[in-house]
PDB file of N, CA, C and O in Angstrom, chain B, residues numbered from 101:
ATOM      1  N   UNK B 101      58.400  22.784  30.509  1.00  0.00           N
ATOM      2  CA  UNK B 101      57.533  21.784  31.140  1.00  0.00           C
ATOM      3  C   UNK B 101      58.355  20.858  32.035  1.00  0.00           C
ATOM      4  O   UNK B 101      57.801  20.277  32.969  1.00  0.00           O
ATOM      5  N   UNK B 102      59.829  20.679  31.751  1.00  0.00           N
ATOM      6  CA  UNK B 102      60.725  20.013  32.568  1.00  0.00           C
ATOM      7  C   UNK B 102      60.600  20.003  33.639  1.00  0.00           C
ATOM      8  O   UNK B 102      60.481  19.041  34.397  1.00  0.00           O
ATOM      9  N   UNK B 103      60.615  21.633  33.952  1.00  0.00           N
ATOM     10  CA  UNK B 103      60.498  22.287  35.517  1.00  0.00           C
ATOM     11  C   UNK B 103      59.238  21.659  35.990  1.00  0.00           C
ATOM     12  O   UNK B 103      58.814  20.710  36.651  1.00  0.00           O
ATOM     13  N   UNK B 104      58.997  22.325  35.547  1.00  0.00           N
ATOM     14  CA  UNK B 104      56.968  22.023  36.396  1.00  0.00           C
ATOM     15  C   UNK B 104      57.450  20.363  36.681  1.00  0.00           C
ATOM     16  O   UNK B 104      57.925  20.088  37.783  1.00  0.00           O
ATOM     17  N   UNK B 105      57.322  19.450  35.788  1.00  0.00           N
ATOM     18  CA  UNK B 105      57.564  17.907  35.743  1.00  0.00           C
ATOM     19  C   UNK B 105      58.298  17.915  37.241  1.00  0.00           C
ATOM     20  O   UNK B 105      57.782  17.671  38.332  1.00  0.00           O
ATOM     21  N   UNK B 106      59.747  18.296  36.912  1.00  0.00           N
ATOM     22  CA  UNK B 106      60.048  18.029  38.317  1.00  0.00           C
ATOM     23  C   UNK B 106      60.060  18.519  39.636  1.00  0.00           C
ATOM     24  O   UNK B 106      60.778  18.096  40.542  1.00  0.00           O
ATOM     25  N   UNK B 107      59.214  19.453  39.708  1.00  0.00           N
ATOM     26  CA  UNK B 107      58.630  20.455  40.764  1.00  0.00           C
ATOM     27  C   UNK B 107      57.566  19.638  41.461  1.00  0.00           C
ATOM     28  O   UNK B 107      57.478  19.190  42.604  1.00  0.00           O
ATOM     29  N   UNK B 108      56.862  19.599  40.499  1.00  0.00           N
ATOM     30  CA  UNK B 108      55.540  18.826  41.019  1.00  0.00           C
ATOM     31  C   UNK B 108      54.678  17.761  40.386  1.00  0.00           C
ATOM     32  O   UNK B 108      53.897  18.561  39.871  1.00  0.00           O
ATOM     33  N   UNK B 109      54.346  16.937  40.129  1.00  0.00           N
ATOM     34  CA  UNK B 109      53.170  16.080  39.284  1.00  0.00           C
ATOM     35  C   UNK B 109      51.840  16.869  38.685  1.00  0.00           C
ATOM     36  O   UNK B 109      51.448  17.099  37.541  1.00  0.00           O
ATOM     37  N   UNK B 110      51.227  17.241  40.296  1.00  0.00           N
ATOM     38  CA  UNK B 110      49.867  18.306  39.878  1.00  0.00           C
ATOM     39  C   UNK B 110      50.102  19.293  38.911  1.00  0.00           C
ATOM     40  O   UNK B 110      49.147  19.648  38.219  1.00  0.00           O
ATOM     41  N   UNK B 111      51.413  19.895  38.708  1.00  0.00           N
ATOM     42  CA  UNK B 111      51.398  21.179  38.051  1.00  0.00           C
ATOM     43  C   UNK B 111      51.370  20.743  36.891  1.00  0.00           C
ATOM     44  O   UNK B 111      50.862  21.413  35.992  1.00  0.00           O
ATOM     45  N   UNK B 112      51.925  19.495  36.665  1.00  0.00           N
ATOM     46  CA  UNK B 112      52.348  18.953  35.099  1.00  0.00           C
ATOM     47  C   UNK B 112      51.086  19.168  34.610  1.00  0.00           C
ATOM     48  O   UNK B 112      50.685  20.068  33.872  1.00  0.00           O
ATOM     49  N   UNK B 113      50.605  18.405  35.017  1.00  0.00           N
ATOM     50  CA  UNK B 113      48.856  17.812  34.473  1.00  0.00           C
ATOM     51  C   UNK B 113      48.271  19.352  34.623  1.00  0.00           C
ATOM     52  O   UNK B 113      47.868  19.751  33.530  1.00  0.00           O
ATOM     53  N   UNK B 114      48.154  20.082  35.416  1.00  0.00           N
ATOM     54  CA  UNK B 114      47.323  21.299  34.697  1.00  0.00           C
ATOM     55  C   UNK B 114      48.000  22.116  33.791  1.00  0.00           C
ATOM     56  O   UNK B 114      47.453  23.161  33.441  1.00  0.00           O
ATOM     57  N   UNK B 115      49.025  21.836  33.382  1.00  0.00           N
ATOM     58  CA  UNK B 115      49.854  22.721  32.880  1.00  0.00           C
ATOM     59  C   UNK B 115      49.636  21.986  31.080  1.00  0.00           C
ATOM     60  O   UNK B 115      49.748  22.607  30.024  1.00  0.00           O
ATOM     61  N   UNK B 116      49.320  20.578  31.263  1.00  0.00           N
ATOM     62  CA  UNK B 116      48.662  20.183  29.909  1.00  0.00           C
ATOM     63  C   UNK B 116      46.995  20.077  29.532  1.00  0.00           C
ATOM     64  O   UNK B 116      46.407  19.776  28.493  1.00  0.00           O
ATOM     65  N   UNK B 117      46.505  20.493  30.961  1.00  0.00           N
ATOM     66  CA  UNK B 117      45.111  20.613  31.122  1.00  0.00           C
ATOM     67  C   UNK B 117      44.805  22.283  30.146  1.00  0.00           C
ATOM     68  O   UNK B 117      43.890  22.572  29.375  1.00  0.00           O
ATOM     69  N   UNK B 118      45.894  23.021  30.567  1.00  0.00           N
ATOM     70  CA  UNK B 118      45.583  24.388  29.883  1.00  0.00           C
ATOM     71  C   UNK B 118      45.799  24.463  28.327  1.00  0.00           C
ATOM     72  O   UNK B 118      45.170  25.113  27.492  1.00  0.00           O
ATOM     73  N   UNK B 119      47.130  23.406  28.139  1.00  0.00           N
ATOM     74  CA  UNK B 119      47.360  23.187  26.690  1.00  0.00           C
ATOM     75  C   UNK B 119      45.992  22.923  26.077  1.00  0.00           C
ATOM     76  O   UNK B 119      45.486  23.449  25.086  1.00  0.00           O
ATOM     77  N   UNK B 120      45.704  22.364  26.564  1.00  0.00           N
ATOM     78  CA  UNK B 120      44.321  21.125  25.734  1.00  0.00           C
ATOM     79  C   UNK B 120      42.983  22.521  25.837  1.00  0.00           C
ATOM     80  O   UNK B 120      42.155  22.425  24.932  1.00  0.00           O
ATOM     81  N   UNK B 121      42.826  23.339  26.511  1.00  0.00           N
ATOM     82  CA  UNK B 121      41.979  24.378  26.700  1.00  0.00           C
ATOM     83  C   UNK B 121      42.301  25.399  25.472  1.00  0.00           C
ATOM     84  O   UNK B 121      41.466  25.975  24.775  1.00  0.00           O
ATOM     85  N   UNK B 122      43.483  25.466  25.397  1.00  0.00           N
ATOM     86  CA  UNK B 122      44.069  26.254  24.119  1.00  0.00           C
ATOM     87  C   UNK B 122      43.621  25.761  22.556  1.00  0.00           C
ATOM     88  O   UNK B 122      43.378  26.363  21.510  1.00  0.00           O
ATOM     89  N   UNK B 123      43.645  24.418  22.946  1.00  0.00           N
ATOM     90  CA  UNK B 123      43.111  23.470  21.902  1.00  0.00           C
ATOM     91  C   UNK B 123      41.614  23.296  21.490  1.00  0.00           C
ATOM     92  O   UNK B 123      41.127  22.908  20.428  1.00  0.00           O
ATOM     93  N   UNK B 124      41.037  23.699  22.649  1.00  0.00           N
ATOM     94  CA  UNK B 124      39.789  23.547  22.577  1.00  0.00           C
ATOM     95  C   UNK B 124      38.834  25.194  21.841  1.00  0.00           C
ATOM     96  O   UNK B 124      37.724  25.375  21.340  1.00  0.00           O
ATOM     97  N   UNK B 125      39.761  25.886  22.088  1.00  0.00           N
ATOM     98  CA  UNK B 125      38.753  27.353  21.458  1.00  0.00           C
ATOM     99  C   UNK B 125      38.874  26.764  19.655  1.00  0.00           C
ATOM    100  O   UNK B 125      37.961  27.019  18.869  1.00  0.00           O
ATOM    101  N   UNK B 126      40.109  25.987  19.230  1.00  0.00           N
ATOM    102  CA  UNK B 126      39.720  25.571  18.039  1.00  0.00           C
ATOM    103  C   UNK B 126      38.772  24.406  17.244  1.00  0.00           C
ATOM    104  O   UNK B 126      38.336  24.195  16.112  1.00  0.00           O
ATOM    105  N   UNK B 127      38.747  23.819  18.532  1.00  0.00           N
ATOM    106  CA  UNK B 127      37.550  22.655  18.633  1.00  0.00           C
ATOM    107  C   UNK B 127      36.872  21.711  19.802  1.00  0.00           C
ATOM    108  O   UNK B 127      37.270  20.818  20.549  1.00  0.00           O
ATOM    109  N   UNK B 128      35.489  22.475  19.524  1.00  0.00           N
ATOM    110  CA  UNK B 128      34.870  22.188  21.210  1.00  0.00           C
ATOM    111  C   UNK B 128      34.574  20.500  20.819  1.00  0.00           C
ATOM    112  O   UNK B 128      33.831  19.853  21.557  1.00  0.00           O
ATOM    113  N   UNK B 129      34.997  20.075  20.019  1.00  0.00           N
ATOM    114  CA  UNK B 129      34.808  18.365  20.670  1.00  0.00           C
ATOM    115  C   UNK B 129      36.379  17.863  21.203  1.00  0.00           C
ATOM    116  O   UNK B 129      36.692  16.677  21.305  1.00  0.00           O
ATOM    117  N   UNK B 130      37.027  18.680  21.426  1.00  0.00           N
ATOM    118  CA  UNK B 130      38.178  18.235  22.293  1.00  0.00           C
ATOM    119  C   UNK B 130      37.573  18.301  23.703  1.00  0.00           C
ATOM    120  O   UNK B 130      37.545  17.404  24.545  1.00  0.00           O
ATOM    121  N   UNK B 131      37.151  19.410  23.774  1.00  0.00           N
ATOM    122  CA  UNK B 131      36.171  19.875  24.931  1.00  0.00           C
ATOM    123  C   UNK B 131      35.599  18.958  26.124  1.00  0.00           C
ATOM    124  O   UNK B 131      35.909  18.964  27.315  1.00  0.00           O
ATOM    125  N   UNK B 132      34.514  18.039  25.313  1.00  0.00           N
ATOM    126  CA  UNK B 132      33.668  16.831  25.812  1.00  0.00           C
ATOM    127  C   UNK B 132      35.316  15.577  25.893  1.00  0.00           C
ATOM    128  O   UNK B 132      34.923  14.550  26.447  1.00  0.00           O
ATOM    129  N   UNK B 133      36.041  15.512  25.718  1.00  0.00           N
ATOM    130  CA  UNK B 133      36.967  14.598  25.618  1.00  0.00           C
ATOM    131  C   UNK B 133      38.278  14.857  27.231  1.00  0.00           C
ATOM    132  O   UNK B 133      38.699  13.990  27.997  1.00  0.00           O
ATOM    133  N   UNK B 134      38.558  16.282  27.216  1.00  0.00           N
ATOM    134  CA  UNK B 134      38.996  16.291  28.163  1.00  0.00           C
ATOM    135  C   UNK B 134      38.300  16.420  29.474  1.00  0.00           C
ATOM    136  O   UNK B 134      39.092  16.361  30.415  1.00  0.00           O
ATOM    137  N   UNK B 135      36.788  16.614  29.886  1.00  0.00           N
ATOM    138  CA  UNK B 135      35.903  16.645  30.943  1.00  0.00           C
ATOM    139  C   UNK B 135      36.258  14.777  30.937  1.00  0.00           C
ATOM    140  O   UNK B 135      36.788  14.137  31.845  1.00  0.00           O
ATOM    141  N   UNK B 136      35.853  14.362  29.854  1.00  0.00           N
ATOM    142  CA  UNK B 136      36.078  12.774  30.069  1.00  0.00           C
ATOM    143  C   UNK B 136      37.481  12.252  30.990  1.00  0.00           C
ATOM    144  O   UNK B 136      37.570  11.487  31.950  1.00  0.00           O
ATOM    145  N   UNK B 137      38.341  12.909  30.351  1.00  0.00           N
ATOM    146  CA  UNK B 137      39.421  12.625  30.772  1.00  0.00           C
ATOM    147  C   UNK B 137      39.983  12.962  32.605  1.00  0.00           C
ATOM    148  O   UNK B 137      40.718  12.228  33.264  1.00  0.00           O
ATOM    149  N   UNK B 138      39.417  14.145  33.012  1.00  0.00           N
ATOM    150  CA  UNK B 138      39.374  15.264  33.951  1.00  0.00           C
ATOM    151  C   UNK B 138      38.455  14.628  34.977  1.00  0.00           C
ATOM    152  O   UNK B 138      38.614  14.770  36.189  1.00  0.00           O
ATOM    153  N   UNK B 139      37.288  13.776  34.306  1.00  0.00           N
ATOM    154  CA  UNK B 139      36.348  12.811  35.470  1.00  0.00           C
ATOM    155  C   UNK B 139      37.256  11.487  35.473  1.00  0.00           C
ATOM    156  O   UNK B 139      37.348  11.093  36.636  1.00  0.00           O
ATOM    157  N   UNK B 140      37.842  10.797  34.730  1.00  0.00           N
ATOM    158  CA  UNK B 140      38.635   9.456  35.382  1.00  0.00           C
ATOM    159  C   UNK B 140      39.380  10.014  36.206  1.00  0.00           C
ATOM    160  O   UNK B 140      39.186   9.873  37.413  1.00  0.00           O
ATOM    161  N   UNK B 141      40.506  10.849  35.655  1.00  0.00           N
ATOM    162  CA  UNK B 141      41.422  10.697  37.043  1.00  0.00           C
ATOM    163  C   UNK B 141      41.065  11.033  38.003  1.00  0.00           C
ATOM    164  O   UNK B 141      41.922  10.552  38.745  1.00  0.00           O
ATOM    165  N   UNK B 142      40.214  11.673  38.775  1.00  0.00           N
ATOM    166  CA  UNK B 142      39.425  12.534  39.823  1.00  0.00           C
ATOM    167  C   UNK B 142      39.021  10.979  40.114  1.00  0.00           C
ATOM    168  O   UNK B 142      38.234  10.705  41.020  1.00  0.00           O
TER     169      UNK B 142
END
């Protein structure tokens, strides 16, 4: 994740956007939490 970090900003953040997707097939109320999250920063 270092790399990505210092490659780019954007990549970071989708690159923990996918983590959290990984997270989510084990629980869809992470789900509703990262759309939350995914509409502020936007």
């Amino acid at each position: 994740m270092s790399l990505v970090m210092q490659a780019k900003p954007k990549s970071a953040e989708l690159i923990l956007v996918f983590l959290i997707l990984r997270v989510n097939i084990s629980g869809k109320r992470t789900s509703q939490m990262v759309i939350n999250v995914l509409l502020l920063e936007e």
